[in-house]
ZANUKE-427222 format. One record per atom (N, C-alpha, C, CB): x, y, z. Coordinates in steps of 0.02 Angstrom, whole numbers. Atoms other than C-alpha are relative to their C-alpha. Glycine has a CB too. Layout:
% residues N
<gudo><x>X</x><y>Y</y><z>Z</z></gudo>
...
END
This chain:
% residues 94
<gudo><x>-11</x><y>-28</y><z>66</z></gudo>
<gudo><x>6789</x><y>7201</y><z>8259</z></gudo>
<gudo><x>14</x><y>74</y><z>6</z></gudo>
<gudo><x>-61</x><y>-12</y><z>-45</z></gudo>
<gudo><x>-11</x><y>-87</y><z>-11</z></gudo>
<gudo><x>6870</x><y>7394</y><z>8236</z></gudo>
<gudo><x>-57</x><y>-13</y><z>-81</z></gudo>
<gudo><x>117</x><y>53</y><z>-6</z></gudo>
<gudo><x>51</x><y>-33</y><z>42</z></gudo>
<gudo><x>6758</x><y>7512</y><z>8153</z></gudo>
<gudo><x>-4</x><y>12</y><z>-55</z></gudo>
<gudo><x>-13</x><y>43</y><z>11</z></gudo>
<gudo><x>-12</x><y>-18</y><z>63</z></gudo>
<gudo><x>6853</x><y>7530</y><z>7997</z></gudo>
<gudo><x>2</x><y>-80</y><z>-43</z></gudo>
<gudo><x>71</x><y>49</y><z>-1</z></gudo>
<gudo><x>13</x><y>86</y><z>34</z></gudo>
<gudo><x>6813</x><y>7307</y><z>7968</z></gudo>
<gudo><x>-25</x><y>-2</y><z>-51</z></gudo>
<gudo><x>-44</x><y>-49</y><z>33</z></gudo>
<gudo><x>15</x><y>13</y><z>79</z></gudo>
<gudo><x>6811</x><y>7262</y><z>7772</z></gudo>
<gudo><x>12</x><y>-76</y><z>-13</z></gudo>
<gudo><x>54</x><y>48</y><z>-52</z></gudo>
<gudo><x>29</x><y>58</y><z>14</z></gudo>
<gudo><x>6761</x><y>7101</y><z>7714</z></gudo>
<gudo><x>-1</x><y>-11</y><z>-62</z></gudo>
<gudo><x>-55</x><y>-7</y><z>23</z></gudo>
<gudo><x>-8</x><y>25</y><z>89</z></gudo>
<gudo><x>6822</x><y>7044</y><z>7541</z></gudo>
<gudo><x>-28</x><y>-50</y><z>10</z></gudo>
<gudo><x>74</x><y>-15</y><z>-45</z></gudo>
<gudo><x>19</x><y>68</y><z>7</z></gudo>
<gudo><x>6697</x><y>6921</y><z>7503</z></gudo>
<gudo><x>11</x><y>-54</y><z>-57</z></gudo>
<gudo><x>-57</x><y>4</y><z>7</z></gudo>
<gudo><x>-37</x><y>45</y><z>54</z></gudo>
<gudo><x>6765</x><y>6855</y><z>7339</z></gudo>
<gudo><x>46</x><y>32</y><z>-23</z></gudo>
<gudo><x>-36</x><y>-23</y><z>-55</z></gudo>
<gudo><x>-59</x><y>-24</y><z>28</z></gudo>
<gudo><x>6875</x><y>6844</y><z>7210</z></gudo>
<gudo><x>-18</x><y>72</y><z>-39</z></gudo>
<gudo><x>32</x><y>-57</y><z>-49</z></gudo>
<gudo><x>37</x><y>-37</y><z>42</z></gudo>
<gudo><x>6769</x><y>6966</y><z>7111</z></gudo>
<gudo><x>26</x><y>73</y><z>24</z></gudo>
<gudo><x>-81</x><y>-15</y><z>6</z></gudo>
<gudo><x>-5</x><y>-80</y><z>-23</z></gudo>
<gudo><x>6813</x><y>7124</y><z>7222</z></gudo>
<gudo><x>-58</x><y>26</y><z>56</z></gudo>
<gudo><x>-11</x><y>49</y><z>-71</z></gudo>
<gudo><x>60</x><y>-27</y><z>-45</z></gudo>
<gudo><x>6648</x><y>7122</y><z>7310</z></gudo>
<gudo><x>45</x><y>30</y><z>82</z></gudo>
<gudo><x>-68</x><y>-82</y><z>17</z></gudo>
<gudo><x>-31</x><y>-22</y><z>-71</z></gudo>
<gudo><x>6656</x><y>7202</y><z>7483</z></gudo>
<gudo><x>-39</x><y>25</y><z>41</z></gudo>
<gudo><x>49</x><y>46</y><z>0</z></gudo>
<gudo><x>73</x><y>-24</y><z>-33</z></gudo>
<gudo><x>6538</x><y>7231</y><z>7639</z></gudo>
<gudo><x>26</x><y>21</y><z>78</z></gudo>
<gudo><x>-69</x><y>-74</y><z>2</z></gudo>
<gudo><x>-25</x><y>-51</y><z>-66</z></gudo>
<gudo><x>6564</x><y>7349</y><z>7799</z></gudo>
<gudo><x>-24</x><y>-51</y><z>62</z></gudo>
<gudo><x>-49</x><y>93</y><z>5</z></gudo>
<gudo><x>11</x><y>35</y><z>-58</z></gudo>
<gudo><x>6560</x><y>7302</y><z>7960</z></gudo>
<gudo><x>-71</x><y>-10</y><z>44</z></gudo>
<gudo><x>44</x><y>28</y><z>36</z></gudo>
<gudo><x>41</x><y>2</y><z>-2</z></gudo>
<gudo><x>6401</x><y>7348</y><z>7984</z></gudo>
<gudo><x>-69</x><y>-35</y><z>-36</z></gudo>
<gudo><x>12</x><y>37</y><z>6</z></gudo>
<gudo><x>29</x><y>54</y><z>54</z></gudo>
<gudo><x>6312</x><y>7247</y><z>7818</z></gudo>
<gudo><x>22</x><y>-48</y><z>8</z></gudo>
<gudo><x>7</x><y>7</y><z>-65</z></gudo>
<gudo><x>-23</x><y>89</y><z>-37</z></gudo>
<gudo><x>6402</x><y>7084</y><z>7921</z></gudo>
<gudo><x>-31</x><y>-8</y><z>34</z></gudo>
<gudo><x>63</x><y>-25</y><z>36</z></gudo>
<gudo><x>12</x><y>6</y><z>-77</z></gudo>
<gudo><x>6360</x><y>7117</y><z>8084</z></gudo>
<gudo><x>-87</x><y>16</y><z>2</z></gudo>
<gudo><x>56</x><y>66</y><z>51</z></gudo>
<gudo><x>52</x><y>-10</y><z>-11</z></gudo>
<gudo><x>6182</x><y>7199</y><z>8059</z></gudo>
<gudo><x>-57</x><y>-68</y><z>-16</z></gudo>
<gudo><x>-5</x><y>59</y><z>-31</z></gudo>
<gudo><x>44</x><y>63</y><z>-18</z></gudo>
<gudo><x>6093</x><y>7028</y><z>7972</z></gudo>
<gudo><x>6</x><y>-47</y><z>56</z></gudo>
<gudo><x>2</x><y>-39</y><z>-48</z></gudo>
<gudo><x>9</x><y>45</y><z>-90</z></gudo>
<gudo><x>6150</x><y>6928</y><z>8140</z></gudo>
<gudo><x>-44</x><y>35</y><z>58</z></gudo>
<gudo><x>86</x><y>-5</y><z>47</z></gudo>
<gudo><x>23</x><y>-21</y><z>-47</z></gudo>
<gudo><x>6077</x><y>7070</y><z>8243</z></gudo>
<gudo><x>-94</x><y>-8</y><z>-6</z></gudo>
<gudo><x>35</x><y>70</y><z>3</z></gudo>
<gudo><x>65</x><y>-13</y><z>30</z></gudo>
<gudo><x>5903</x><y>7086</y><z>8139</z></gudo>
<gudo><x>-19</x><y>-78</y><z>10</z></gudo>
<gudo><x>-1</x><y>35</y><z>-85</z></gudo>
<gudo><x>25</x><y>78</y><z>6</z></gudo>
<gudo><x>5891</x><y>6869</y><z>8121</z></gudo>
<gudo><x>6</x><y>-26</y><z>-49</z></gudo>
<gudo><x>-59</x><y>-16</y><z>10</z></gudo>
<gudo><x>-2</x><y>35</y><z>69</z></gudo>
<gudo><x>5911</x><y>6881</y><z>7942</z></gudo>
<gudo><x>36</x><y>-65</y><z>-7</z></gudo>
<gudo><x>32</x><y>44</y><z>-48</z></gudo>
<gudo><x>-62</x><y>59</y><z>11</z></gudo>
<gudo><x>6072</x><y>6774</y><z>7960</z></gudo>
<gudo><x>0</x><y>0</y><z>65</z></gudo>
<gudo><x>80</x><y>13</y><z>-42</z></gudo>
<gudo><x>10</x><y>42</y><z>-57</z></gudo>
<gudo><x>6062</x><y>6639</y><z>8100</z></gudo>
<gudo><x>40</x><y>-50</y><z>-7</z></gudo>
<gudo><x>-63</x><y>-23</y><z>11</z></gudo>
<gudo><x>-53</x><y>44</y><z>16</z></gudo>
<gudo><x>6234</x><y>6568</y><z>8124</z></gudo>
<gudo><x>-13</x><y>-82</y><z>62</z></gudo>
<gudo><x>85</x><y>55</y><z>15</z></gudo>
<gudo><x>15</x><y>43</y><z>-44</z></gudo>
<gudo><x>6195</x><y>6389</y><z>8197</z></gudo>
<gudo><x>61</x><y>-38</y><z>19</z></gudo>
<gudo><x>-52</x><y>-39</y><z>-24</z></gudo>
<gudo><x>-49</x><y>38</y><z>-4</z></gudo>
<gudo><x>6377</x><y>6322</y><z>8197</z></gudo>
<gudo><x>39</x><y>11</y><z>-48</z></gudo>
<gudo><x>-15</x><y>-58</y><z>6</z></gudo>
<gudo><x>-31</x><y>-32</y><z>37</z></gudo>
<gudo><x>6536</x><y>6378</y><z>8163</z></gudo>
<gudo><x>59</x><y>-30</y><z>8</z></gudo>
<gudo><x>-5</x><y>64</y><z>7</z></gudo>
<gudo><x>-54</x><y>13</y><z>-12</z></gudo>
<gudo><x>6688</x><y>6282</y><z>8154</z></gudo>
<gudo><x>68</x><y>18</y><z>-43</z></gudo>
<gudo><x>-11</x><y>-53</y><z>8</z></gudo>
<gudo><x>-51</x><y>-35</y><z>28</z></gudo>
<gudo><x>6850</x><y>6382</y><z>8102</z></gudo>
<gudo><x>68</x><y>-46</y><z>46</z></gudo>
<gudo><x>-11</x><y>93</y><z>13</z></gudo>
<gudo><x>-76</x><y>17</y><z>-27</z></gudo>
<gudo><x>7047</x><y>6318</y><z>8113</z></gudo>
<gudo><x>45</x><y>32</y><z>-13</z></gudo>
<gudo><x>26</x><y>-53</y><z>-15</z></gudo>
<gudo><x>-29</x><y>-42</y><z>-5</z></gudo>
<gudo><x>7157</x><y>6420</y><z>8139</z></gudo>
<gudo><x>95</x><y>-2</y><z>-2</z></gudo>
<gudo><x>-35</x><y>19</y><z>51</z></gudo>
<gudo><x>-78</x><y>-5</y><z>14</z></gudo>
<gudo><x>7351</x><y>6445</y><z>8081</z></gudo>
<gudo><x>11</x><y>103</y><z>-7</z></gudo>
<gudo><x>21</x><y>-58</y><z>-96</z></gudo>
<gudo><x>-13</x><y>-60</y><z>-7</z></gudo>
<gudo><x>7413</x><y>6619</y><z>8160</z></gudo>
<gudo><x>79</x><y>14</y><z>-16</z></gudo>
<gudo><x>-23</x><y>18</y><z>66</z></gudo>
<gudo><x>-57</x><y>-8</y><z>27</z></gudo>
<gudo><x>7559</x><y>6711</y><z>8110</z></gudo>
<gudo><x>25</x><y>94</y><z>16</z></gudo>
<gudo><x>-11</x><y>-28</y><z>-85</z></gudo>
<gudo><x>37</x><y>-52</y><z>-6</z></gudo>
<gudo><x>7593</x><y>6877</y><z>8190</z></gudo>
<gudo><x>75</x><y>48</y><z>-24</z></gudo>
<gudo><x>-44</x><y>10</y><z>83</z></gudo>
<gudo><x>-48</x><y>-39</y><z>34</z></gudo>
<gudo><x>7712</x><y>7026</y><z>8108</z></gudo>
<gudo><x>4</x><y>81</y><z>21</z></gudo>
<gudo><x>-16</x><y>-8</y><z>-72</z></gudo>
<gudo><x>-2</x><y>-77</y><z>-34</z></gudo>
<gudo><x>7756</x><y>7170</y><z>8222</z></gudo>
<gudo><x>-77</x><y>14</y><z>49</z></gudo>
<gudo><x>4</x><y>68</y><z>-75</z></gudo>
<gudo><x>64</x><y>-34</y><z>-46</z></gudo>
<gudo><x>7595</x><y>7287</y><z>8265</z></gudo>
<gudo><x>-58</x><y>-53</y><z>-48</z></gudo>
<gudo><x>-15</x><y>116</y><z>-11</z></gudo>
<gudo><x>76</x><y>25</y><z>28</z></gudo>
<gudo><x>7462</x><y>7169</y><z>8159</z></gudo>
<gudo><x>15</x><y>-73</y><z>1</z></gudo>
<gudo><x>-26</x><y>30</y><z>-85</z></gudo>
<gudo><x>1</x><y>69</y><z>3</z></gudo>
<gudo><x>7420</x><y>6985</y><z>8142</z></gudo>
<gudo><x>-27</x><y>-28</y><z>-57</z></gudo>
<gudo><x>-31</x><y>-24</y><z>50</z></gudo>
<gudo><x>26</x><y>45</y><z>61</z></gudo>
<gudo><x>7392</x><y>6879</y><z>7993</z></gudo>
<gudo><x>-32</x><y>-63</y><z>52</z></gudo>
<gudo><x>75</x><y>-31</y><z>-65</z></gudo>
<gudo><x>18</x><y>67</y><z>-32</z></gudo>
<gudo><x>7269</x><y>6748</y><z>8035</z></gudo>
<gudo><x>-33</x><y>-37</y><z>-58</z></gudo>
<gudo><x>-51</x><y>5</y><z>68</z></gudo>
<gudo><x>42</x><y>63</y><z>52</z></gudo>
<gudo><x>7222</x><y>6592</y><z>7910</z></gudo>
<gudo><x>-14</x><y>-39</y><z>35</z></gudo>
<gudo><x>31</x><y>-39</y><z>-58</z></gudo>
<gudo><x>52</x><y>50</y><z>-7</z></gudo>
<gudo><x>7107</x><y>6464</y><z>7911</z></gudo>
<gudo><x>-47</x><y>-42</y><z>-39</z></gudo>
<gudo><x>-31</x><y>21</y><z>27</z></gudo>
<gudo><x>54</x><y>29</y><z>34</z></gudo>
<gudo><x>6956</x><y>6369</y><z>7860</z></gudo>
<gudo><x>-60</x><y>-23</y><z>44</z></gudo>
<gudo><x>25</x><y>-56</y><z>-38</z></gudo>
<gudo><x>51</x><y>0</y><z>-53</z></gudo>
<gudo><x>6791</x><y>6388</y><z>7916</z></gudo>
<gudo><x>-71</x><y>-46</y><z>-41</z></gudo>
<gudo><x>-19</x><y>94</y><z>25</z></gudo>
<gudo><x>50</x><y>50</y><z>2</z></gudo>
<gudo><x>6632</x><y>6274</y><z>7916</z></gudo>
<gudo><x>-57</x><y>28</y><z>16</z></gudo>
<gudo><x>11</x><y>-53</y><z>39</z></gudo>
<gudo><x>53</x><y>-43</y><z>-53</z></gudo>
<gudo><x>6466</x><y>6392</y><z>7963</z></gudo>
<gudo><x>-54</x><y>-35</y><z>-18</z></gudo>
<gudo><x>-13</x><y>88</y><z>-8</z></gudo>
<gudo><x>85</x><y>20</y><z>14</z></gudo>
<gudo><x>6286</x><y>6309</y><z>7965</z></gudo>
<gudo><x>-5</x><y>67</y><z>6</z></gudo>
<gudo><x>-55</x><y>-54</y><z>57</z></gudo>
<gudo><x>30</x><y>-60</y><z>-22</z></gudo>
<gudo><x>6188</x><y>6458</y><z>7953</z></gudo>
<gudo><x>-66</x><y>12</y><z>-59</z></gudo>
<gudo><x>63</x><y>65</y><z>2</z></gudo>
<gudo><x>80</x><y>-32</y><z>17</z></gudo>
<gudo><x>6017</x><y>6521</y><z>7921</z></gudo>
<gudo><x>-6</x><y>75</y><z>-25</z></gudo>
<gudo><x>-48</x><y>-2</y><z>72</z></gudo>
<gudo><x>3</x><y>-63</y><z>8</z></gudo>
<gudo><x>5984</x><y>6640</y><z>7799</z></gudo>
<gudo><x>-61</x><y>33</y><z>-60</z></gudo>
<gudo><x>72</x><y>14</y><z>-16</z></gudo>
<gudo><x>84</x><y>-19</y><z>29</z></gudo>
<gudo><x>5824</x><y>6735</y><z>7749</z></gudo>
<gudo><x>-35</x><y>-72</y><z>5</z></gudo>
<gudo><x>-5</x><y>34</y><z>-97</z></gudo>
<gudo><x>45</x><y>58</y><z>0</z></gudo>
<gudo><x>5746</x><y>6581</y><z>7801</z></gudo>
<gudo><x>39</x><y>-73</y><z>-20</z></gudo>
<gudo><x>-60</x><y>18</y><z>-55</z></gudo>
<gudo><x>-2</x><y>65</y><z>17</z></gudo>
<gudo><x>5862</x><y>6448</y><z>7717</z></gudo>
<gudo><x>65</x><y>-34</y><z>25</z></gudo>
<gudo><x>-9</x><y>-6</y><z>-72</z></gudo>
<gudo><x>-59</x><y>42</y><z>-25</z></gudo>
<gudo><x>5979</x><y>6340</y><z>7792</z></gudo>
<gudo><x>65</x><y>-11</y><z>-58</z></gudo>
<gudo><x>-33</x><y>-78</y><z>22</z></gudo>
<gudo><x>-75</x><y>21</y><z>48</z></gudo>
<gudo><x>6155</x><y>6314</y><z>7706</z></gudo>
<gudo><x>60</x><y>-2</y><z>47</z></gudo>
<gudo><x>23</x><y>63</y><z>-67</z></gudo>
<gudo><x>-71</x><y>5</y><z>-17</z></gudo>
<gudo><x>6325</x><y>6261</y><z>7740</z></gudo>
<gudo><x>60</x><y>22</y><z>-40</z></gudo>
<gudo><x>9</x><y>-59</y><z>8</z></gudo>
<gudo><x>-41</x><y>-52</y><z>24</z></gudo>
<gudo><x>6465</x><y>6370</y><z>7700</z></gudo>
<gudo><x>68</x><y>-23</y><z>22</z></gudo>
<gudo><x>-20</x><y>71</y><z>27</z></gudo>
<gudo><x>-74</x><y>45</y><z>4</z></gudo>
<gudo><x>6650</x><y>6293</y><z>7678</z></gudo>
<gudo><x>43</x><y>58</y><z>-28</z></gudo>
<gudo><x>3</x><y>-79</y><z>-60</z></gudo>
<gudo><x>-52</x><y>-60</y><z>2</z></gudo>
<gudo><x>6789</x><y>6443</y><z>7674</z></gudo>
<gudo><x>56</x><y>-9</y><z>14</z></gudo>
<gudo><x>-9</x><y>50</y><z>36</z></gudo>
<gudo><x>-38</x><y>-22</y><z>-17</z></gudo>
<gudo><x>6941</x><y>6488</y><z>7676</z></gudo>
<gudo><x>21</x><y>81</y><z>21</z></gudo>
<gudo><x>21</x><y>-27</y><z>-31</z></gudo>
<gudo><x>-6</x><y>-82</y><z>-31</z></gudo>
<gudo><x>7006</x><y>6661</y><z>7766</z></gudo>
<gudo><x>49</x><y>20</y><z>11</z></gudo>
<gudo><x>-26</x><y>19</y><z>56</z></gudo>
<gudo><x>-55</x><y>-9</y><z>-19</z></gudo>
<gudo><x>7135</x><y>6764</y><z>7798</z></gudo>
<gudo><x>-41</x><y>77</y><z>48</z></gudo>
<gudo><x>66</x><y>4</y><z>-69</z></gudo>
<gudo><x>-19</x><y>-54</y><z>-34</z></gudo>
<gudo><x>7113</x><y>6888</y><z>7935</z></gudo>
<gudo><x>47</x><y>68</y><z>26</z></gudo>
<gudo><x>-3</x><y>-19</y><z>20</z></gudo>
<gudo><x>-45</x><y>-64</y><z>-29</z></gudo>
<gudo><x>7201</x><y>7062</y><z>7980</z></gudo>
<gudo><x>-11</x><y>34</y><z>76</z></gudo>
<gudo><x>-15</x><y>61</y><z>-49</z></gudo>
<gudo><x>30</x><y>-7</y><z>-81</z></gudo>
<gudo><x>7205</x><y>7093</y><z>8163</z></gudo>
<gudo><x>53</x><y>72</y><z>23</z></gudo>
<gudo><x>21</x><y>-93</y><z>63</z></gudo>
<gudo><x>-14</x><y>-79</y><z>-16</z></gudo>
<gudo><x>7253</x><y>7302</y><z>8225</z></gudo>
<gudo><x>54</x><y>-49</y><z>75</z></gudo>
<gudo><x>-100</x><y>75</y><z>25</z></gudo>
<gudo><x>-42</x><y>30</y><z>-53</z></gudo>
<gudo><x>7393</x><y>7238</y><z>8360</z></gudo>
<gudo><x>24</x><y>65</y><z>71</z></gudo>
<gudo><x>76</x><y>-32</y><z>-49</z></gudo>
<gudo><x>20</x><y>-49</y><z>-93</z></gudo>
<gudo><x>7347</x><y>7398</y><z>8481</z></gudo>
<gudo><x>-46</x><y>-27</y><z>38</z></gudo>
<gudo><x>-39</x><y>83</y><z>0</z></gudo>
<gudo><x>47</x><y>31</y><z>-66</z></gudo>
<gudo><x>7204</x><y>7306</y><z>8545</z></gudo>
<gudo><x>-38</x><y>-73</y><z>-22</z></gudo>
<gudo><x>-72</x><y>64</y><z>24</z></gudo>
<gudo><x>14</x><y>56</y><z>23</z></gudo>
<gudo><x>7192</x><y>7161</y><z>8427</z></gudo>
<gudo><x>-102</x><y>-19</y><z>-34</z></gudo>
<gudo><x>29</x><y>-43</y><z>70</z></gudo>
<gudo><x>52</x><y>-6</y><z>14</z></gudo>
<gudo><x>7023</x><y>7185</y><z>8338</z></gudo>
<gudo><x>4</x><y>-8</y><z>-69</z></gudo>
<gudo><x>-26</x><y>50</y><z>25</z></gudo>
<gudo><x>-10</x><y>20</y><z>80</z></gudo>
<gudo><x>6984</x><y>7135</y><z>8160</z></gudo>
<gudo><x>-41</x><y>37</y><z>-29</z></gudo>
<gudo><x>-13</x><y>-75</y><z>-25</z></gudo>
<gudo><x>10</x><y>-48</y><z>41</z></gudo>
<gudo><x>6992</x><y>7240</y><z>8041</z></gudo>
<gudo><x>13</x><y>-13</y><z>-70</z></gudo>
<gudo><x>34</x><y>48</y><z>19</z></gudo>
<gudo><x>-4</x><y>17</y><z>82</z></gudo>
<gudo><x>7000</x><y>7153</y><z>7861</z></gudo>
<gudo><x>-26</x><y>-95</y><z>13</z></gudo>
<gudo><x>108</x><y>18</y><z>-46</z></gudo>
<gudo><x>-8</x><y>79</y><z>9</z></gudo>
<gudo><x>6945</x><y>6970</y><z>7803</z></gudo>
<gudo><x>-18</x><y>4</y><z>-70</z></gudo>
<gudo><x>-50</x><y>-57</y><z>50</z></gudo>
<gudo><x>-16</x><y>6</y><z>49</z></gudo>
<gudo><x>6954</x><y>6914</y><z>7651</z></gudo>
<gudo><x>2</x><y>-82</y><z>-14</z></gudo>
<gudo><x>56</x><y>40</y><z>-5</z></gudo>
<gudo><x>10</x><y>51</y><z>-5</z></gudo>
<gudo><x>6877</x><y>6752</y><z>7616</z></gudo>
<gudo><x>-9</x><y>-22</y><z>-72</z></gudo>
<gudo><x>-45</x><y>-7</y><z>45</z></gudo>
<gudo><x>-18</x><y>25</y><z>51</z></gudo>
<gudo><x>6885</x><y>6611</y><z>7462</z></gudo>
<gudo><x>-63</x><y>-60</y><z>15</z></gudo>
<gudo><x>83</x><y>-15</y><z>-7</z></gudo>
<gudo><x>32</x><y>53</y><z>-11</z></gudo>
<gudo><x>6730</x><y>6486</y><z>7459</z></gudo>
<gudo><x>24</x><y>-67</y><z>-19</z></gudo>
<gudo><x>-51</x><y>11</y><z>-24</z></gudo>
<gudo><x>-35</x><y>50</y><z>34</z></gudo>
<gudo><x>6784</x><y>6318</y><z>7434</z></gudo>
<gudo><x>-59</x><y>-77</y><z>-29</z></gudo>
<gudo><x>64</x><y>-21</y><z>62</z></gudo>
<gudo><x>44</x><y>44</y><z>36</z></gudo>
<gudo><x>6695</x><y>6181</y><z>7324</z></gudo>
<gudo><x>-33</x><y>-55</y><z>52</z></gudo>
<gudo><x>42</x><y>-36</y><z>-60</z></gudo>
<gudo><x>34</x><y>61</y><z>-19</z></gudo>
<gudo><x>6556</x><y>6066</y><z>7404</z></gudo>
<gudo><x>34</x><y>-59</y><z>-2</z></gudo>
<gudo><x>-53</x><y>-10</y><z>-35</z></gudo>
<gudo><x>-5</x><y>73</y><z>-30</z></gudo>
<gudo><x>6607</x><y>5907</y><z>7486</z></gudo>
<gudo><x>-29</x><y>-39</y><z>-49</z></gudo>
<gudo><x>-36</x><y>-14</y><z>70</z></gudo>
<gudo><x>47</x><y>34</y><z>31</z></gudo>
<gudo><x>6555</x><y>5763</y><z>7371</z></gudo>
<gudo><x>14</x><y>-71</y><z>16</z></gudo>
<gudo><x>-1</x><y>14</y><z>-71</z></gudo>
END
């Protein structure tokens, strides 16, 4: 991840640094148990568009949930490090 990584988490506008992602995995808060992402890349000069849809078990403050996404990634194409995502939750499986 570069240092300047932003994280649109909805449609709403929300938005969380690279450090308010990365620090609950380091602390335990959030305990990713399984993460399956697919991936459709697409790359344009110096940066990379990357979509997908991701699948994460994960543990958080204590409670288990499953998390069904879609994403679009921005990848810096000097050393390929991500630096934007911008994700869309998608409705429970029924």
């Amino acid at each position: 991840m570069g240092d300047e990584f932003l994280y649109n988490t909805n449609a709403g506008g929300a938005s969380t640094t690279k450090s308010a992602f990365v620090d609950p995995m380091k602390s335990g808060a959030a305990v990713v148990e399984e993460s399956d992402q697919r991936r459709g890349d697409g790359g344009y000069g110096e940066v990379a568009l990357v979509t997908g849809t991701a699948h994460v078990d994960v543990t958080l403050k204590g409670e288990d949930k499953t998390l069904h996404s879609r994403y679009l990634h921005l990848e810096d194409g000097q050393d390929w490090k991500l630096v934007a995502r911008q994700a869309t939750y998608l409705p429970e499986k029924k």
